[in-house]
C-alpha positions as CSV (number, residue, x, y, z in Angstrom):
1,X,119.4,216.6,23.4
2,X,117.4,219.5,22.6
3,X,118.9,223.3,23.0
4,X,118.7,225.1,26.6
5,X,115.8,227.4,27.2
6,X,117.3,231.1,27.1
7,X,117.1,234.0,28.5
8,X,117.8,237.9,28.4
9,X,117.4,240.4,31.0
10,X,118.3,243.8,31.3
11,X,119.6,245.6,34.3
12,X,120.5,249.5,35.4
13,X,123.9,248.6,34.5
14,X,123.6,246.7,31.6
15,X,122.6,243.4,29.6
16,X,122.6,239.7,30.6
17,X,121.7,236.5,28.7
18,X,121.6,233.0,30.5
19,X,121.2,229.9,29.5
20,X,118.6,228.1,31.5
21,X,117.5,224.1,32.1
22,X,119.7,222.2,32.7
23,X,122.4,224.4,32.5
24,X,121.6,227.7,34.6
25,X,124.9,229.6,33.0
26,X,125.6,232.8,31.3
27,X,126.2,231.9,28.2
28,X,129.6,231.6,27.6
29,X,131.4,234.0,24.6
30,X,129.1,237.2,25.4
31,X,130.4,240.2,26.9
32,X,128.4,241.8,28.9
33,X,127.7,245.4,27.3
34,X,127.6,248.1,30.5
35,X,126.1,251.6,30.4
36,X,122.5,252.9,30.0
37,X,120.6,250.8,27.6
38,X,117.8,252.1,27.1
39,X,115.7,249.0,25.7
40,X,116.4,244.9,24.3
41,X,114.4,242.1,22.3
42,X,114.9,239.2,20.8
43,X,113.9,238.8,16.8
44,X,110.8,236.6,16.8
45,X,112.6,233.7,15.4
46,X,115.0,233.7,18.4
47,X,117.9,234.4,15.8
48,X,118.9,237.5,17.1
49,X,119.2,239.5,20.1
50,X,119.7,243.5,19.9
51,X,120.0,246.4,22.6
52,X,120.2,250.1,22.3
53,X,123.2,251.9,23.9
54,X,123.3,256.0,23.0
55,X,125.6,256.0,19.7
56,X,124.2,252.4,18.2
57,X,122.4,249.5,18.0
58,X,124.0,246.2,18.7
59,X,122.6,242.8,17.5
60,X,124.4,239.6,18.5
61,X,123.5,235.7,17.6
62,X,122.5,234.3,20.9
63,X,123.3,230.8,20.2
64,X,127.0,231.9,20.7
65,X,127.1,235.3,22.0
66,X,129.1,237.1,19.0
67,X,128.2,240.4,17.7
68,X,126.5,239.9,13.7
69,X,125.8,243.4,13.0
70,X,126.0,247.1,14.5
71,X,123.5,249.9,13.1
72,X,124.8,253.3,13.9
73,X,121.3,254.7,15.3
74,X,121.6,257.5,18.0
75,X,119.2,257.7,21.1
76,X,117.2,254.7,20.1
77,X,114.5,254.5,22.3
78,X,112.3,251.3,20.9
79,X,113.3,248.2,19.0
80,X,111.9,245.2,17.7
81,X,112.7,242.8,14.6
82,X,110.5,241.6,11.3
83,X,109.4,238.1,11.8
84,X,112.0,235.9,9.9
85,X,114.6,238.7,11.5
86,X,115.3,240.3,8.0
87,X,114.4,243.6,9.2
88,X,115.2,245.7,12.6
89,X,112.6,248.6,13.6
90,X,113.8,251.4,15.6
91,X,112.2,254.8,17.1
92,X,113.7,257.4,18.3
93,X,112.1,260.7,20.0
94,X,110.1,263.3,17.7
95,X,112.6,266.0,16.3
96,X,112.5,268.6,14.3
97,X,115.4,269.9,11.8
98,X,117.3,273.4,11.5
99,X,114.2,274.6,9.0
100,X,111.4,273.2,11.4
101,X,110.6,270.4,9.6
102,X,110.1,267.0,11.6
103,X,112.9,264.4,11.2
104,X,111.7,261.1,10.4
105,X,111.7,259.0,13.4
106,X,110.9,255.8,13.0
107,X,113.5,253.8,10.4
108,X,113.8,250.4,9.0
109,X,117.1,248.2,8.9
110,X,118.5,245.6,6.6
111,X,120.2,243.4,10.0
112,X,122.7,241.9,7.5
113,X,123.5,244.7,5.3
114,X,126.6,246.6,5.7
115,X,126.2,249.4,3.0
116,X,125.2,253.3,3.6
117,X,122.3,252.4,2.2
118,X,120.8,250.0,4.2
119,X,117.6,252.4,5.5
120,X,114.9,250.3,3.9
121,X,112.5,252.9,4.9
122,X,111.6,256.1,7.0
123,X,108.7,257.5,8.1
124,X,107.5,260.3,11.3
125,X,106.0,258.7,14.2
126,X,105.2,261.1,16.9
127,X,103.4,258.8,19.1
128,X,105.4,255.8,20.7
129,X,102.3,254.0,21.2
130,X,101.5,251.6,18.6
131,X,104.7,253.0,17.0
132,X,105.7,249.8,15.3
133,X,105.4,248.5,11.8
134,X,103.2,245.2,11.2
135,X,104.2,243.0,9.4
136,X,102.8,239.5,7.6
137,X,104.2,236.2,9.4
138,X,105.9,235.9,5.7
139,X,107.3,239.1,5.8
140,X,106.1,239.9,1.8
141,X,104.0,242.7,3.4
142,X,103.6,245.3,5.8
143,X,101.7,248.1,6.9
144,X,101.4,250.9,9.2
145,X,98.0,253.2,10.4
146,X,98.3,256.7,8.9
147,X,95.2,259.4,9.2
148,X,92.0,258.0,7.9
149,X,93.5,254.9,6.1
150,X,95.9,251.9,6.7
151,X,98.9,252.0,4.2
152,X,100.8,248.7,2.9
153,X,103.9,248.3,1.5
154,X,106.1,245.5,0.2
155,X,108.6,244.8,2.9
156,X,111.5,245.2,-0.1
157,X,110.4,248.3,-1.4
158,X,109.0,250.9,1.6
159,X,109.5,254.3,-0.3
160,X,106.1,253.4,-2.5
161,X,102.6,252.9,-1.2
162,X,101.3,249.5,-2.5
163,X,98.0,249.2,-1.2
164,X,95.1,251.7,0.7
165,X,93.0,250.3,3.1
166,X,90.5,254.0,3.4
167,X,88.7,253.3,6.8
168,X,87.0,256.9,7.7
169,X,88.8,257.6,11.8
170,X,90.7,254.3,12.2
171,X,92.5,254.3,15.2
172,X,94.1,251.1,15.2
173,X,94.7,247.7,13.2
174,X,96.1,244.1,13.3
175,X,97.4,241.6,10.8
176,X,96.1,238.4,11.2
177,X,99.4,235.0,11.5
178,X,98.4,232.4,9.4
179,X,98.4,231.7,5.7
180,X,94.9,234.0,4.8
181,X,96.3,237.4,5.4
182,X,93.3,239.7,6.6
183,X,93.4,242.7,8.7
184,X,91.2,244.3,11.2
185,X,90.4,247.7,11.8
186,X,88.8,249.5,14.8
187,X,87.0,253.4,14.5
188,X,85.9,254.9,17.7
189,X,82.8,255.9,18.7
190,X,82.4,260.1,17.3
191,X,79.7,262.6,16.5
192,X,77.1,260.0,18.2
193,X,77.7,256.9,15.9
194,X,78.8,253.9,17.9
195,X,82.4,252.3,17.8
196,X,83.0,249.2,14.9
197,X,85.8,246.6,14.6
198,X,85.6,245.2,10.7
199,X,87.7,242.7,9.3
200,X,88.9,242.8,5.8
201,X,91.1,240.1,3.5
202,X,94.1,241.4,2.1
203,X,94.3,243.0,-0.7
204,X,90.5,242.8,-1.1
205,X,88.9,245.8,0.4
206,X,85.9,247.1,-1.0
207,X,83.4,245.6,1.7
208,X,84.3,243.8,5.5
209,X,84.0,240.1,5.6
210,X,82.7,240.4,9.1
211,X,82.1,243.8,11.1
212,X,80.8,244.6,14.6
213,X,79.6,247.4,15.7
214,X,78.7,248.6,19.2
215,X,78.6,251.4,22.1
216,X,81.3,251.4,25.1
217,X,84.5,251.0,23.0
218,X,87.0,254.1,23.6
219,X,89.9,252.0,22.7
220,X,90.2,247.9,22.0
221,X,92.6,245.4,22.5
222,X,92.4,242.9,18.7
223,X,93.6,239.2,19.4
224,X,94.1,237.1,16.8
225,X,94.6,233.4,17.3
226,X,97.9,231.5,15.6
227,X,96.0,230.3,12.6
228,X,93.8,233.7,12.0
229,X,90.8,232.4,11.6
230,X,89.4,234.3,14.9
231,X,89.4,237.7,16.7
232,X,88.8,238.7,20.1
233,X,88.0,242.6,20.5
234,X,88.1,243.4,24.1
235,X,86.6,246.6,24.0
236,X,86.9,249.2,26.9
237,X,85.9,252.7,27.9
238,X,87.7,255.6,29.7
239,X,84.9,256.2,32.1
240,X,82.5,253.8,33.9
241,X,79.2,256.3,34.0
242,X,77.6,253.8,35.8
243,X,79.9,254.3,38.8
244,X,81.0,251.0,39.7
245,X,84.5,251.0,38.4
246,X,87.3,253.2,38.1
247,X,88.9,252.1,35.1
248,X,85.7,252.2,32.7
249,X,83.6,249.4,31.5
250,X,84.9,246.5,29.5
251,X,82.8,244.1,26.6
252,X,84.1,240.6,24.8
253,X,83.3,240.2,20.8
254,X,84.5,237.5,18.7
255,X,84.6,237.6,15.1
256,X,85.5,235.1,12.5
257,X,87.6,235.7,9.9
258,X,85.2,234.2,7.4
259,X,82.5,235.7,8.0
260,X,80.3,232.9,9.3
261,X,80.5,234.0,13.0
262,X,80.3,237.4,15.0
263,X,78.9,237.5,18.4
264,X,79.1,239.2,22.2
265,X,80.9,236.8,24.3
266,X,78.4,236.6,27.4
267,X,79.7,236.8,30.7
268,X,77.6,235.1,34.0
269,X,79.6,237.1,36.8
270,X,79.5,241.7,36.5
271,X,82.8,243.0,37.0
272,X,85.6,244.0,34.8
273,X,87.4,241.5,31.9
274,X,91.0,241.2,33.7
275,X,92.2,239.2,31.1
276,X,91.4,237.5,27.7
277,X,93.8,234.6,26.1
278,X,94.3,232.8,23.0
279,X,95.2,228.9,23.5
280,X,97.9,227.9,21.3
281,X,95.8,225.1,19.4
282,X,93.2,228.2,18.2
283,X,90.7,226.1,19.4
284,X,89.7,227.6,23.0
285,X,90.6,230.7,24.5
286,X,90.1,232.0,28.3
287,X,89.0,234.6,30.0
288,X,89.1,236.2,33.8
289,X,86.2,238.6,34.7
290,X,84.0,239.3,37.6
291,X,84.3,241.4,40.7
292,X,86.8,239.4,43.2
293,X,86.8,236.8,43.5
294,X,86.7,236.3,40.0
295,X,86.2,233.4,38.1
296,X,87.8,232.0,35.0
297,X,86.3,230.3,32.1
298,X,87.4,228.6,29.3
299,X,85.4,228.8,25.9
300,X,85.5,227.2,22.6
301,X,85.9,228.7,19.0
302,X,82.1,230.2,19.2
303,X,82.3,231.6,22.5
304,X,80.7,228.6,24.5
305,X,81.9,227.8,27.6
306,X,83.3,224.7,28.6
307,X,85.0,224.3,31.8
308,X,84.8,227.2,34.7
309,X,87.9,227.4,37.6
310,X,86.6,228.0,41.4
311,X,86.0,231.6,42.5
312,X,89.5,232.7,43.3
313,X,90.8,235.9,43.1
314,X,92.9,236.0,40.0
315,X,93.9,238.3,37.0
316,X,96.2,236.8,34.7
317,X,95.9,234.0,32.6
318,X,98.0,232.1,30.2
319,X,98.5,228.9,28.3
320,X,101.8,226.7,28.0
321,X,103.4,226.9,24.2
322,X,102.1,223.1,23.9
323,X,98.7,224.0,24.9
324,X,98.5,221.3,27.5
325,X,98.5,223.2,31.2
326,X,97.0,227.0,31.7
327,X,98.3,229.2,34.8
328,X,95.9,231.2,36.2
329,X,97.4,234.1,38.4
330,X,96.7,237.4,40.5
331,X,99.5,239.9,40.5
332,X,99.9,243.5,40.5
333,X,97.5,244.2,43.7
334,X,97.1,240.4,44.9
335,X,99.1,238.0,46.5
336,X,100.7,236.5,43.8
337,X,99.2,233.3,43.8
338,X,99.5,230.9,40.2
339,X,97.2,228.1,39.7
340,X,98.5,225.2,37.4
341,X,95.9,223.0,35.6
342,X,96.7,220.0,33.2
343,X,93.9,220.7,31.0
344,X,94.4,217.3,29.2
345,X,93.3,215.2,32.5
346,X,90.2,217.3,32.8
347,X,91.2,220.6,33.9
348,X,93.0,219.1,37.6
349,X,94.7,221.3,39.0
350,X,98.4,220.4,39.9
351,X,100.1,222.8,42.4
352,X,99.7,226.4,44.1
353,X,103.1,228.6,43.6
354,X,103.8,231.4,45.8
355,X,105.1,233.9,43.4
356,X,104.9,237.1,45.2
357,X,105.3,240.8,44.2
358,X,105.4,239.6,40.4
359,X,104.9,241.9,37.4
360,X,106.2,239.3,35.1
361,X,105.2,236.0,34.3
362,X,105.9,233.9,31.1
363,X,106.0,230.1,30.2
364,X,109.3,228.6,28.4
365,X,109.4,227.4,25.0
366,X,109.6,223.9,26.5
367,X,106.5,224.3,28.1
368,X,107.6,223.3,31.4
369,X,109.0,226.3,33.1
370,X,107.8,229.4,34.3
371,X,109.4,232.6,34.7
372,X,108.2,235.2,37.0
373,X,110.3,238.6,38.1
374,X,110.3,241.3,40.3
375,X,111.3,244.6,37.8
376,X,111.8,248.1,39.1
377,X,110.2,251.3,38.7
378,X,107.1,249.2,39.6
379,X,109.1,248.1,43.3
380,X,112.3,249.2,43.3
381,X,113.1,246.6,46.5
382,X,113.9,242.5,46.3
383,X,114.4,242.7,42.4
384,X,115.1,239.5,41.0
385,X,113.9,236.6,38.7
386,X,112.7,233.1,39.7
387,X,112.3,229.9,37.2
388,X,109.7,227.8,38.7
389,X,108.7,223.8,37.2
390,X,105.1,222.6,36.6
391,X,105.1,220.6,39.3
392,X,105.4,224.0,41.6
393,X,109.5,222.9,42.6
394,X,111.8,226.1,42.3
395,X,114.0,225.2,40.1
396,X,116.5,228.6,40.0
397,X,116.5,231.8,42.0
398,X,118.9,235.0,41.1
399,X,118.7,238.7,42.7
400,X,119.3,241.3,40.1
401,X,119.7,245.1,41.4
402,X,117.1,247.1,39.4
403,X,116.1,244.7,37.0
404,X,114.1,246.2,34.0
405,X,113.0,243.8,32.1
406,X,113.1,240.0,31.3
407,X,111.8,237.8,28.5
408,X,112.5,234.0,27.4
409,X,114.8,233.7,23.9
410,X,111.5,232.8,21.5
411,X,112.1,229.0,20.2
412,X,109.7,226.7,18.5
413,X,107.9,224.0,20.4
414,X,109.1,221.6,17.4
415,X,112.7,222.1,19.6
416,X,110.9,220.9,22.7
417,X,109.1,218.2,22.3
418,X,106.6,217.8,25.4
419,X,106.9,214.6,26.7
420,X,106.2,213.7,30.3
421,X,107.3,216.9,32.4
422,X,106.8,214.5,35.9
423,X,108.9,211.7,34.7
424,X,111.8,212.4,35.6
425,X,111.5,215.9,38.1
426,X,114.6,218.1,37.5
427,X,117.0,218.9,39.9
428,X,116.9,222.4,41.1
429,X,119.8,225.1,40.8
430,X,122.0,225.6,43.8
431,X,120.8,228.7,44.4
432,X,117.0,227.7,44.4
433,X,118.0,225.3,47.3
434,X,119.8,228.0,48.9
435,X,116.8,231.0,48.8
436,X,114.2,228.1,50.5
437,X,116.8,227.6,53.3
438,X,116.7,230.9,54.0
439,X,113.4,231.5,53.1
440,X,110.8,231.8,56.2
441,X,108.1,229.5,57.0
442,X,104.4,230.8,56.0
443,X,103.2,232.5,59.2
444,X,99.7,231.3,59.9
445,X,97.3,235.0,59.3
446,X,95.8,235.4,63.0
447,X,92.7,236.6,62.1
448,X,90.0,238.8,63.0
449,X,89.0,238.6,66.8
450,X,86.8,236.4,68.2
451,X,84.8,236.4,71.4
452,X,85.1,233.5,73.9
453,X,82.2,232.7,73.2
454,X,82.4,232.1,69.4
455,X,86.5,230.7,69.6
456,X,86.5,227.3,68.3
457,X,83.6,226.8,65.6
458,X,83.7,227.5,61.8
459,X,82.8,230.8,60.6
460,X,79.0,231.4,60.0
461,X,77.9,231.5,56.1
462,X,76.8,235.1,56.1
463,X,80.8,236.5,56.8
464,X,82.6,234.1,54.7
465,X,83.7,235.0,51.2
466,X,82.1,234.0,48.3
467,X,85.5,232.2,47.6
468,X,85.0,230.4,50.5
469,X,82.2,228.8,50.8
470,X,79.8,231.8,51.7
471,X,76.2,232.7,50.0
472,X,76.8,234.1,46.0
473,X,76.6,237.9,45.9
474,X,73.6,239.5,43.8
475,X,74.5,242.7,42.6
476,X,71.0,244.1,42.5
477,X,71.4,246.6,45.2
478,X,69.1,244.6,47.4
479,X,69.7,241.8,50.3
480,X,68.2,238.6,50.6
481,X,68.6,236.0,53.0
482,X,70.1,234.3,50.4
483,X,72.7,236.9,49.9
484,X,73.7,238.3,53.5
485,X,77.4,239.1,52.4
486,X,76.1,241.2,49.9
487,X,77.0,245.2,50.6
488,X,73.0,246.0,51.2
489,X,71.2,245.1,54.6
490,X,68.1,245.3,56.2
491,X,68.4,248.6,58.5
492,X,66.2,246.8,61.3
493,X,67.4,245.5,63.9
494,X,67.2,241.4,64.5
495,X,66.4,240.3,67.8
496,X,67.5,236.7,68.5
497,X,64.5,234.9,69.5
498,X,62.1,237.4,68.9
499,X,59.4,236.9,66.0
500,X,60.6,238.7,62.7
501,X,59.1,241.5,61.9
502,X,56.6,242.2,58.9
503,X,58.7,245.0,57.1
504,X,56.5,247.8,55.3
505,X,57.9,249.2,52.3
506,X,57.0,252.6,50.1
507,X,56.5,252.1,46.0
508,X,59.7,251.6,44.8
509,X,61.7,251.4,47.9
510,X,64.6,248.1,47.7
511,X,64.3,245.6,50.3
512,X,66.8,245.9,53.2
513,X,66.9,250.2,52.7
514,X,65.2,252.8,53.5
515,X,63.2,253.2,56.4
516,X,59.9,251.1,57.2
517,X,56.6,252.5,57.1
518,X,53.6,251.4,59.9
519,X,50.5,249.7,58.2
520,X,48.4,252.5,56.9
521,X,51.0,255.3,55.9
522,X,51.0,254.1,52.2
523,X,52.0,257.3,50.0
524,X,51.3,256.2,46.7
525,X,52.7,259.6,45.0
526,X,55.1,261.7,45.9
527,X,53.8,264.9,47.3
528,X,55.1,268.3,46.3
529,X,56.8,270.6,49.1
530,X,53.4,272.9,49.1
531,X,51.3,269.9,48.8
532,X,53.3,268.4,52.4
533,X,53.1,271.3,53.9
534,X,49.4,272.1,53.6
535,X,49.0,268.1,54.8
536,X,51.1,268.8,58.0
537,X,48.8,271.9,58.3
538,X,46.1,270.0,58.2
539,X,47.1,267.2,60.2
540,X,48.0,269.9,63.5
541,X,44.9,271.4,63.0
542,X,43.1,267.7,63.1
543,X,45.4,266.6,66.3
544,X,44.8,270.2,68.2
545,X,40.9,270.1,68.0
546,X,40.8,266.3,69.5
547,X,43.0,266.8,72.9
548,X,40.0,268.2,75.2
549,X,37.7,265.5,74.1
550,X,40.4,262.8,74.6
551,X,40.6,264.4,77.9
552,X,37.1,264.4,78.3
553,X,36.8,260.4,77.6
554,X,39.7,259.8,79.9
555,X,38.1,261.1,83.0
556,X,35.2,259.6,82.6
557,X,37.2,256.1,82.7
558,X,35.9,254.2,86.0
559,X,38.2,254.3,89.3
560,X,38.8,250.5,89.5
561,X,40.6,250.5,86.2
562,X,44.0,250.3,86.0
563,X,46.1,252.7,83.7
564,X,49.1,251.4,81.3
565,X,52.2,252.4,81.9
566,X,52.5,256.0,80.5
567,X,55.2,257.3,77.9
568,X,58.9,256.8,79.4
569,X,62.0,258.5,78.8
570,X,65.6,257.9,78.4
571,X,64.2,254.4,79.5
572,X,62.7,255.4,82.7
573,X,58.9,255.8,83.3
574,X,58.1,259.8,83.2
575,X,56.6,261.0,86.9
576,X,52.9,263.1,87.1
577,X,53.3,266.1,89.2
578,X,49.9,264.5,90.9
579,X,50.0,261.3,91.1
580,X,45.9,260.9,91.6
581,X,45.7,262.5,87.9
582,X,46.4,260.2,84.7
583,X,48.7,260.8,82.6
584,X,46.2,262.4,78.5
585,X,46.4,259.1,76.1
586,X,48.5,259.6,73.1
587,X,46.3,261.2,70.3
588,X,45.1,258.5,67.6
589,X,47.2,258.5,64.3
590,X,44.8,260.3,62.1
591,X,43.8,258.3,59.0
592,X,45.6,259.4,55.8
593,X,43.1,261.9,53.5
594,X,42.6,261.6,50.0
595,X,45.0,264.1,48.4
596,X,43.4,267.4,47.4
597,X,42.8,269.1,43.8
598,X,46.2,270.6,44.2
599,X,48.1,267.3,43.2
600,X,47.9,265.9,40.1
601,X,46.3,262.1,39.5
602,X,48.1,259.7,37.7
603,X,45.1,260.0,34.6
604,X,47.0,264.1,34.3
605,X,50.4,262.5,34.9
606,X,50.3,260.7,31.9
607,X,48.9,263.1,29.7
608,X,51.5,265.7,30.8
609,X,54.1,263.0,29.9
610,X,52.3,262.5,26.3
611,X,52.2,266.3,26.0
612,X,55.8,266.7,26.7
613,X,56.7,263.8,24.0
614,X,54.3,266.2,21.2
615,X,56.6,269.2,22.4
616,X,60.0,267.1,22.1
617,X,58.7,265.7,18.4
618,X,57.6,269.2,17.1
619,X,61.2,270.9,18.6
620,X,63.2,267.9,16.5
621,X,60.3,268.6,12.6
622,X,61.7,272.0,13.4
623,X,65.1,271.3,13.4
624,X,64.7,268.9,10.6
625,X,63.0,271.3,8.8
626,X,66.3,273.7,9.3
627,X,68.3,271.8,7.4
628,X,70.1,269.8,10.7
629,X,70.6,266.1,10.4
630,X,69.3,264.1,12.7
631,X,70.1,260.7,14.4
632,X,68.3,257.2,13.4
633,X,66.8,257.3,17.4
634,X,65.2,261.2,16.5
635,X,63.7,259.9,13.4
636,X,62.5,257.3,14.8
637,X,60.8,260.0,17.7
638,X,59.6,261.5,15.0
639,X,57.1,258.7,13.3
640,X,55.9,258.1,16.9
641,X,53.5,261.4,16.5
642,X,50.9,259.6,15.2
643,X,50.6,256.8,18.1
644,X,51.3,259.4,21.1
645,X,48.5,261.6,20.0
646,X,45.8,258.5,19.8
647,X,46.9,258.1,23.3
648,X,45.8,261.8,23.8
649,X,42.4,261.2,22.6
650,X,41.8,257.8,24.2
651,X,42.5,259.4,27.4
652,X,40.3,261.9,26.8
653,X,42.3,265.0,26.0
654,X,40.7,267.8,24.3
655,X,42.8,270.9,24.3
656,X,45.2,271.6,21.6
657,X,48.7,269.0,22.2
């Protein structure tokens, strides 16, 4: 029988660890440290387990519970383990000494070492971001970003530099898994040159094996898959200037570690990259982008897609150990909802789990449970952690007062065979059986209102969501009768039954905004304030000199003729102080003039926008000329002169440019 999943969680008052299927105990032989501990982790082997109290670090085996080592390490305030667990990481806040100098915070520990001396390493880390030390999945080597460069060491011997990596403004790196060790860098976007991710093999590092540069990239997240032989860069800006988001704009590279392949992933929906994930097999990876609803794809090695989910709105996605189901989720703002799909029987989808308030979620090393919790500061109400089974059953439910954290003791999947997880289901915990018989049924949402009138039929196309069956969203800024959900619509106003009517546009004006124009008030240019005013000038003048002969033509109109109904207002006909007299016709809508000399013609438009190209070219010779250096796009402005001044003559321009 194979070894019970495991867990750890930590609490306001201290540090738990249960043993999970089929068990659901806490593990017997561990006492359960009390106080305020500031952090926890597991080595990623699963051999240890280690938490932070104020005088020391504590590291116990988890298979049994008893203590292996203690490092005396005040105020620890992050932890985390080398990957064979030879080595224990720990950070503690910036300091300085009695002469001003800063203490070195950030220290590396022999676990099994009980001597003084068993500091393999020191070093001063004042940021706690990116604060820990990366090492190779063989722990021969590490290394750690410094200004300008990215330092390695061997893992035995910290206090001497053994390689440079000398990237100019690398902000961050990662270390590929696998046997090939290569290494990725990214540098930032500065002083107008755009942003690059390059990859490098280890130690060899006089030229990238791939590299991709582009714009938009303030900071990246580097994903490597488990054999290192791909990279996604999920690259993301501070600012959106195009206004649409609030969080900035995100991009999806992938890069090969060979070389042979480097590429923009492209992306059919626009919206924000929610979330990017590697499949276990290295093979596939998915991604969930697009306003919401969102949808989900999954692509291959190259970045070609191969199966899409339904519009749903979702932000979280991740792949069972085994690489068999994928969950796709929406926490944080959304309802909690998870998706399970057996990918091996063509992406079908096997249950919806109600998961809600989450803000974790993580599959079991068996590949057959999933863990979702409720963890304060984010809601410091209903804390607690849930173990759910593929099949959507709850399997074991506990409430935990101002839970912190939780995380699943790591375990290779060569401990947990998957064989078939619906043959036989398992039995749930007491305590799941007891949370659904308390638990409330679903109350049916009541709705929007609804008229009489419209009660009992299906909601028309144009209102539903996109999600739902309603027409697909264009984000052009216009609105189609394709489109009517869309956020732009026509400003007129539909009359049922009545003929539609022939919309008149200005140049330039979108479809469905603005306001519509009668047949004959095209305005090809735009006019300039003097230019409007002289027209409306022009236009009183025209409509004063033709009321008396207006007049004149209406009196001569015979007896026996009936009049139309004259202007009305506030919807009722307006009354003649005499009713023999008729009411004066409305003055014709004079017909639009040519525009005088005082406007320019599109012929002078374009030679003032060729002139104003010569001025720009000369302004960047003469800065060239004082010794500035000058961008690839100026230089390029520059050897335009020639072609912008045979424009000039072929439109006929004399005077000096």
């Amino acid at each position: 029988m194979a070894a019970p999943t495991q867990l750890a969680f930590r609490t306001v008052k201290g540090v738990g660890i249960l043993d999970a299927s089929p068990v659901y105990e806490p593990l017997a032989g561990f006492e359960r440290p009390e106080g305020n501990l500031r952090c926890s982790a597991y080595s990623p082997d699963g051999r240890y387990f280690a938490w932070a109290s104020p005088e020391k670090v504590t590291i116990i085996d988890p298979s049994v519970g008893h203590v292996v080592s203690t490092i005396p390490a005040e105020n620890v305030f992050e932890l985390g383990f080398s990957p064979l667990g030879t080595y224990l990481i720990t950070w503690q806040r910036p300091s300085k000494d009695a002469n001003g100098d800063a203490v070195k915070n950030l220290k590396v520990w022999q676990v099994l070492e009980t001597e003084e001396d068993r500091i393999v390493g020191q070093y001063v880390q004042k940021s706690q971001t990116g604060w820990n030390i990366q090492y190779s999945a063989d722990e021969k080597l590490c290394a750690r970003v410094v200004t300008n460069e990215v330092q390695f060491y061997q893992s035995d011997n910290l206090s001497k530099v053994w390689n440079k990596l000398r990237v100019e403004g690398v902000a961050d790196f990662a270390l590929s898994p696998g046997q090939n060790l290569s290494v990725a860098v990214f540098i930032p976007e500065r002083k107008g040159q755009p942003a690059a991710v390059k990859v490098f093999l280890v130690p060899q590092f006089g030229s990238p094996v791939s590299q991709k540069t582009f714009f938009k990239g303030d900071k990246v997240q580097l994903k490597w898959n488990n054999s290192g032989t791909s990279l996604i860069v999920l690259a993301q800006t501070d600012v959106d200037k195009t206004g649409k988001s609030y969080y900035g704009e995100t991009t999806l590279y992938l890069l090969s570690s060979s070389g042979q392949f480097d590429s923009r992933v492209h992306l059919d929906r626009e919206g924000p990259i929610h979330d990017v994930s590697w499949s276990p097999t290295s093979k596939e990876f998915g991604v969930v982008y697009g306003t919401i609803p969102s949808k989900t794809t999954i692509f291959n090695v190259r970045g070609v897609p191969k199966h899409s989910f339904p519009l749903t709105p979702r932000n979280t996605i991740l792949f069972s150990p085994h690489g068999r189901f994928v969950l796709v989720a929406g926490f944080g703002n959304m309802a909690g909802q998870m998706d399970i799909y057996d990918m091996e029987k063509n992406y079908t989808k096997i249950t919806t789990v109600e998961a809600a308030n989450s803000s974790v979620c993580e599959w079991s090393p068996d590949g057959q449970t999933i863990l979702t919790a409720t963890t304060s500061p984010r809601l410091r109400v209903d804390n607690g952690l849930r173990l759910w089974h593929v099949s959507g059953a709850l399997l074991y439910n506990e409430d935990i007062n101002e839970l912190y954290d939780v995380c699943w003791r790591p375990q290779s999947t060569t401990q947990h065979p998957l064989g078939d997880p619906f043959n036989p289901l398992p039995a749930p915990h007491a305590s799941a059986v007891a949370y659904l018989s308390t638990r409330k049924a679903p109350v049916k949402p009541a709705g929007a209102y609804r008229p009489p009138g419209a009660r009992g039929t299906s909601t028309p196309l144009a209102f539903r969501r996109e999600d739902q069956g309603g027409a697909a969203y264009v984000p052009d800024g216009t609105a189609t009768g394709g489109a009517l959900n869309g956020p732009a619509r026509s400003r007129r106003r539909a009359v049922p039954g009545a003929e539609p009517a022939e919309e008149f546009l200005p140049p330039g004006a979108a479809p469905g905004g603005g306001v519509a124009l009668p047949p004959g008030a095209d305005q090809s240019e735009k006019l300039s304030k003097s230019a409007a005013r002289n027209k409306k000038k022009r236009e009183a003048r025209k409509l004063k000199e033709g009321q008396p002969e207006e007049g004149a033509n209406d009196a001569n109109q015979p007896r026996g003729e009936k009049k139309k109904d004259g202007p009305r207002k506030n919807g009722q006909q307006q009354k003649q102080p005499n009713g023999n007299k008729a009411a004066p016709a409305p003055a014709p809508v004079p017909e639009p003039e040519p525009l005088d000399d005082g406007v320019p013609s599109v012929h002078d438009k374009k030679i003032r926008g060729l002139l104003k190209k010569i001025r720009a070219i000369e302004d960047l010779k003469m800065r060239l000329a004082g010794g500035e250096k000058l961008e690839d796009t100026q230089m390029k402005k520059i050897q335009t002169e020639d072609s912008v001044r045979k424009e000039l003559d072929g439109l006929g321009y004399t005077g000096a440019a």
